[in-house]
C-alpha positions in Angstrom: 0.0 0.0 0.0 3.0 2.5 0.9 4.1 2.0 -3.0 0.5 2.9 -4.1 0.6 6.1 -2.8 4.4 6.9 -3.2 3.3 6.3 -6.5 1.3 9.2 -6.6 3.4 11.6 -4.8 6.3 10.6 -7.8 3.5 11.2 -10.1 2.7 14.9 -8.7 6.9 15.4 -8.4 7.0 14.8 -11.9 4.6 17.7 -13.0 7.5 20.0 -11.0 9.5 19.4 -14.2 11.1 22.7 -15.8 9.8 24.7 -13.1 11.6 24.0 -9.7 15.3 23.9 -11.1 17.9 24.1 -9.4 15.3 22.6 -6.4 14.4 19.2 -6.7 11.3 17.4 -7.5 8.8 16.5 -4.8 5.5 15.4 -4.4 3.5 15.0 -1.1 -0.1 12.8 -0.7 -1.9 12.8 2.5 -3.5 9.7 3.7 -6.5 9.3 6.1 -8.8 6.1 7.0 -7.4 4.8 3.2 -8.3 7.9 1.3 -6.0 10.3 0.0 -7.5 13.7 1.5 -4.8 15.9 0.1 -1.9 16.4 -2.8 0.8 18.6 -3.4 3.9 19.0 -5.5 6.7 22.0 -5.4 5.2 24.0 -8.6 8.1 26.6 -9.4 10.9 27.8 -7.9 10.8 29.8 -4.7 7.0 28.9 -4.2 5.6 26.4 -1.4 7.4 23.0 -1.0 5.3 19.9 -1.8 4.1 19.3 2.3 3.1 22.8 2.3 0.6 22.6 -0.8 -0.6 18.8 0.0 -1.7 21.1 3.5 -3.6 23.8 1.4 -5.2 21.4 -0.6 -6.4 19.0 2.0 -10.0 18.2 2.2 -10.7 18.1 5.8 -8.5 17.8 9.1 -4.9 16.3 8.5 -4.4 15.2 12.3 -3.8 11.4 12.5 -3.0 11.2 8.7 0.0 9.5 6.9 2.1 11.5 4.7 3.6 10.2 1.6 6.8 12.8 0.2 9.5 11.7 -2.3 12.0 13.5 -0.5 13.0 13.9 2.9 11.3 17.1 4.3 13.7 20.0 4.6 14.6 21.0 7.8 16.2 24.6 7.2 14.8 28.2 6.4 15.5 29.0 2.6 12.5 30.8 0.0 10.4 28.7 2.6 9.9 27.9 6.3 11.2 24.1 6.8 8.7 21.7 6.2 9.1 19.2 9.0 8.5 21.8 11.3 4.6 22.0 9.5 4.6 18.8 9.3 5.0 18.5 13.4 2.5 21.4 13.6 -0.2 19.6 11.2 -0.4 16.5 13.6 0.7 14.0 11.4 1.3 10.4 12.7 3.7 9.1 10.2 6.0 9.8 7.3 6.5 7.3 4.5 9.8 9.4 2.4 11.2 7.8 -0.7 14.6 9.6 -0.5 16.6 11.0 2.4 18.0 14.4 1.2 21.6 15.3 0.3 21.7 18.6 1.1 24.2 19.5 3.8 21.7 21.7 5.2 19.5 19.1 5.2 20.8 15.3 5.6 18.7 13.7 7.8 17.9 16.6 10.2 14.4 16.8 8.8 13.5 13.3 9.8 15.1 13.6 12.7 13.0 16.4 13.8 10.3 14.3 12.8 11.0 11.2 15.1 12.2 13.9 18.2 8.3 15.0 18.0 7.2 11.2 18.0 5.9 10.3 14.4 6.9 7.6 13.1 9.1 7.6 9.9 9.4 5.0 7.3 12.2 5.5 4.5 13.8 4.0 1.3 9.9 3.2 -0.3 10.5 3.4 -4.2 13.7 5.1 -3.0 15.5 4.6 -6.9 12.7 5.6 -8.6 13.0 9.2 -6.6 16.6 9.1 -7.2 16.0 8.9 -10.8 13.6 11.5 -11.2 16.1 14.0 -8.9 19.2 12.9 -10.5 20.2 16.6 -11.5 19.4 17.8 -8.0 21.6 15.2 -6.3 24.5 15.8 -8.1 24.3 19.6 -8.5 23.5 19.8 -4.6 26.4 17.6 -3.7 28.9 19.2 -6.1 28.0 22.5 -7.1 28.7 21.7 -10.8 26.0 20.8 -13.3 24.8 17.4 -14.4 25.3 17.1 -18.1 23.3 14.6 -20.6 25.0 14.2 -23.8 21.9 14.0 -26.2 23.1 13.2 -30.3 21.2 11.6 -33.5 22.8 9.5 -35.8 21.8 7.3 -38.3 22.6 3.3 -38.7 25.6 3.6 -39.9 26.5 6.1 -37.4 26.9 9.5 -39.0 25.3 13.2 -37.8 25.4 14.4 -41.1 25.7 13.5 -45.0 28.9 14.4 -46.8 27.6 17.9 -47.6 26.9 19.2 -44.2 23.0 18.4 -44.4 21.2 16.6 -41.1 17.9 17.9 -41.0 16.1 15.6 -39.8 18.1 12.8 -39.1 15.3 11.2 -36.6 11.5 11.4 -36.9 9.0 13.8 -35.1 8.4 11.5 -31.7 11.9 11.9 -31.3 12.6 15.6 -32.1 9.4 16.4 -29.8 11.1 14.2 -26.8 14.2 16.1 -26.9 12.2 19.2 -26.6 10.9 18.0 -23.5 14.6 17.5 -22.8 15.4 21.2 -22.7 12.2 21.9 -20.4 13.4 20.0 -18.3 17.5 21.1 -18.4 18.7 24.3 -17.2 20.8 25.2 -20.3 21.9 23.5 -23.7 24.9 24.1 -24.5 26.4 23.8 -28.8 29.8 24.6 -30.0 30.1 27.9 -32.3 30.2 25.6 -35.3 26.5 24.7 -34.8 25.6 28.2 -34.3 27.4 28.7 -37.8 26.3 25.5 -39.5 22.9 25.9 -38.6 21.9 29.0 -37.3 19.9 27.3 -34.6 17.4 29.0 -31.9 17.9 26.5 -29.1 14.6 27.3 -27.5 11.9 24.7 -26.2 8.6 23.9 -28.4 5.9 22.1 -26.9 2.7 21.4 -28.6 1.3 22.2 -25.6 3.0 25.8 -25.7 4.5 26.1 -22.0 7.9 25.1 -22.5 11.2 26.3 -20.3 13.3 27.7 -22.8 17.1 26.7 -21.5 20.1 28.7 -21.1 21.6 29.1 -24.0 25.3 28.1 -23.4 27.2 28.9 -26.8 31.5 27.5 -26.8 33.6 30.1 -28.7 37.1 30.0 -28.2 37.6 33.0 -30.5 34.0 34.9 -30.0 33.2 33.8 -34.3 29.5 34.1 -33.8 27.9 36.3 -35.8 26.2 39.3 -34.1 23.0 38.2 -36.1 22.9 34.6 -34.7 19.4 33.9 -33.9 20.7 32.6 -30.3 21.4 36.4 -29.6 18.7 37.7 -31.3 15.4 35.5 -29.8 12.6 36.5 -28.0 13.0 34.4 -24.9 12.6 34.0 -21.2 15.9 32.8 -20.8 19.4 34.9 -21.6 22.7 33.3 -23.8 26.0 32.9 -22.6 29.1 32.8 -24.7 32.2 30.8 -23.2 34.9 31.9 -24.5 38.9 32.5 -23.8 41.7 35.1 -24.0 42.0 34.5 -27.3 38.9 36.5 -28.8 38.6 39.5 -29.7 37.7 42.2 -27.3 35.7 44.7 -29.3 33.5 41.4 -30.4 33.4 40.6 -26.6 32.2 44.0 -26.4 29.6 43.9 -28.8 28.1 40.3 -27.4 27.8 42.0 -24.1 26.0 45.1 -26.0 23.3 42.3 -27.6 22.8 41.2 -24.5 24.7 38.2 -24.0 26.9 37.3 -20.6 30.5 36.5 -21.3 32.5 33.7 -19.8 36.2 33.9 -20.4 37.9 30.3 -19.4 41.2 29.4 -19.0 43.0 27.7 -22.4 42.7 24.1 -22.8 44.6 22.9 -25.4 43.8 25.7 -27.3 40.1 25.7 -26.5 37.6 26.7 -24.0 38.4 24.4 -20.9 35.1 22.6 -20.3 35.4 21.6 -16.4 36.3 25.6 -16.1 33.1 26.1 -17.1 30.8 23.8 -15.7 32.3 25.1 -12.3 31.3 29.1 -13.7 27.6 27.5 -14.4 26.8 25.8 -11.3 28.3 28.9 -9.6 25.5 30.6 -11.1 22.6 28.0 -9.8 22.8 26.3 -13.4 22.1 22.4 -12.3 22.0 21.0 -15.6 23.5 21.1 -19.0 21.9 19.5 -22.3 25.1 19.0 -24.6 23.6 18.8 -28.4 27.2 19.7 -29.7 29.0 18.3 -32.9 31.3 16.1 -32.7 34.2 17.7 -31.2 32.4 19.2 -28.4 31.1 15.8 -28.1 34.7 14.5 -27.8 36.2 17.5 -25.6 33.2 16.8 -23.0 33.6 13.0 -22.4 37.8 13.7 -22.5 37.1 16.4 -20.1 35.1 14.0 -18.2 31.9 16.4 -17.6 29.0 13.9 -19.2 26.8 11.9 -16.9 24.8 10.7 -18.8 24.4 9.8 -23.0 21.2 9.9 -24.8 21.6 8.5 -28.5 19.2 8.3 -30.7 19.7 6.1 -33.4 17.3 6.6 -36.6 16.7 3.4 -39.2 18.7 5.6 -41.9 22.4 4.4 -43.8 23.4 7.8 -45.6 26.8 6.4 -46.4 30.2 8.4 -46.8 33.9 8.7 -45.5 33.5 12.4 -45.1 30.0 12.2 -43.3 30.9 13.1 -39.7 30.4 11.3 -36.7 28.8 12.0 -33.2 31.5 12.0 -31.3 35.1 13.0 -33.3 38.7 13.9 -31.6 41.8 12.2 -31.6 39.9 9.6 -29.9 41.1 5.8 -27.9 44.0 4.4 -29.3 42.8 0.8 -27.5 39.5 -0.6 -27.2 40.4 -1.4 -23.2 40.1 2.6 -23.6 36.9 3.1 -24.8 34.3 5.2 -22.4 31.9 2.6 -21.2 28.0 3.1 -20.5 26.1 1.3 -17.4 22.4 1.3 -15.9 21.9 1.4 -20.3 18.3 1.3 -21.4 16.7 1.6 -24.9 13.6 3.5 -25.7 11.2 3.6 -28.7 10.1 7.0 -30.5 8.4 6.2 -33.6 10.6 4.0 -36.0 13.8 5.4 -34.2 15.5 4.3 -30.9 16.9 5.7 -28.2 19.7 4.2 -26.0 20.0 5.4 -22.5 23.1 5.1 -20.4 25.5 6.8 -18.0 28.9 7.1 -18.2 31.0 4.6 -15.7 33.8 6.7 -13.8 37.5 6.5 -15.6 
């Protein structure tokens, strides 16, 4: 009965998505004589945590009842008062959590709070599938640095592009409208200046339904090439652009970027580039949780070198364009041994349309 209703509170979490970043995901149900008498779920940012609405919304008195959260109830004062003190205040007579929380301020506090004032706490119900659905709050909270999905499309025989540059569209709709539901869900996206060049993209989020997150727009340009009239700095969007670039661009161009509106990151050199784990430190220092890489194939290569990708999704599309020249996803100098290659675990496969989509995270080197 406890994974019924933990269930549901996952369920609620899950309608957090692209709203609560860099907070996590939670979701709260109330339980009473085997009804559900309230629900709640953290809705944006800075607004009431997922205890606090499941209290607003409850139907009748919450004294005695049973409270289902995905994540242990915070214990400190941020945006919000802490919730296991309302939860103490509320009368409830147990706590079933999914997920004990990370956060230093946090970290068991909350149910121990809970237990001091006598209710009885139950943990670790559907515990993985709440540390799957928070997976870019538990590593941004425990590290500060963003956690970064490598997201390409290729086709069978494994190529981004035909001979001549052209790749639109290498997978089908279902698969294009998924990994807009990506970048709600991300932080930022992050391409190399050769995209921006290639294809002149706007790296904003469309939804049928309309209400996307558009990400930040992270744009890697060692020598500040973009063009001033590059839709990314040039959109109409509820999100801003950032340009990571290095000592080795110009500074009037830096100048003018600034001037359009754009933030500036200047990195140290990495082998003559933009140095990658530079910059995922300057983004989580500025409450960026999450990257989406959709970068060509070198950026592809300096990420998992650099050793910032957490996770890979590649979506493989029932194509075979054919060429020597086409490129590939991922480029570089690359492994000189096979012992060497980067290896993927926890992999799963997905289906969007006719074209697939494997799933995996990148093992520790």
């Amino acid at each position: 009965m406890d994974e019924k209703y933990m269930k549901r509170a996952l369920e609620l979490a899950e309608k957090g998505i692209g709203y609560t970043n860099p907070n996590p995901l939670v979701g709260a149900v109330i339980v009473k004589d085997g009804r559900i008498i309230g629900e709640g779920y953290h809705e944006i940012y800075g607004s009431s945590h997922a205890e606090v609405n499941a209290f607003k919304n409850a139907t009748e008195d919450v004294k005695g009842a049973t409270m289902y959260v995905t994540l242990e109830p915070c214990s400190h004062y941020g945006k919000t008062p802490p919730c296991a003190n309302a939860i103490v205040e509320k009368g409830i007579k147990k706590v079933v959590v999914a997920l004990g929380d990370p956060n230093p301020e946090v970290a068991g506090r909350g149910i121990k709070i809970l237990r001091d004032n006598g209710i009885e706490v139950v943990t670790g119900v559907l515990e993985e599938e709440s540390r799957k659905l928070n997976e870019i709050f538990l590593k941004y909270i425990t590290t500060k640095l963003p956690f970064c999905i490598l997201k390409t499309a290729m086709t069978l025989d494994g190529k981004i592009a035909s001979r001549t540059g052209d790749s639109k569209w290498i997978t089908g709709e279902e698969a294009r409208k998924h990994v807009h539901r990506l970048r709600h869900r991300v932080s930022s996206i992050m391409v190399g200046v050769g995209t921006v060049l290639q294809d002149n993209p706007y790296l904003n989020t469309r939804l049928e339904e309309g209400n996307g997150s558009d990400p930040i727009r992270v744009i890697v340009d060692t020598y500040a090439k973009i063009p001033l009239e590059a839709n990314v700095l040039n959109i109409q969007s509820n999100s801003r652009t950032i340009i990571a670039s290095t000592e080795l661009a110009d500074k009037k161009k830096l100048k003018n970027l600034e001037e359009k509106g754009a933030e500036i990151i200047i990195t140290p050199l990495k082998d003559d580039k933009v140095d990658l784990r530079y910059l995922m430190k300057a983004l989580g220092e500025r409450k960026i949780d999450s990257v989406l890489l959709e970068g060509g194939s070198e950026l592809n290569y300096s990420a998992i070198d650099a050793g910032i990708v957490d996770k890979v999704n590649v979506f493989i599309a029932p194509k075979i364009i054919c060429g020597r020249e086409a490129k590939t996803p991922v480029g570089g100098i690359g492994r000189t041994l096979m012992k060497e290659a980067a290896l993927l675990k926890d992999v799963e496969v997905y289906k969007f349309g006719d074209d697939i989509m494997i799933e995996g995270y990148l093992k520790g080197e």
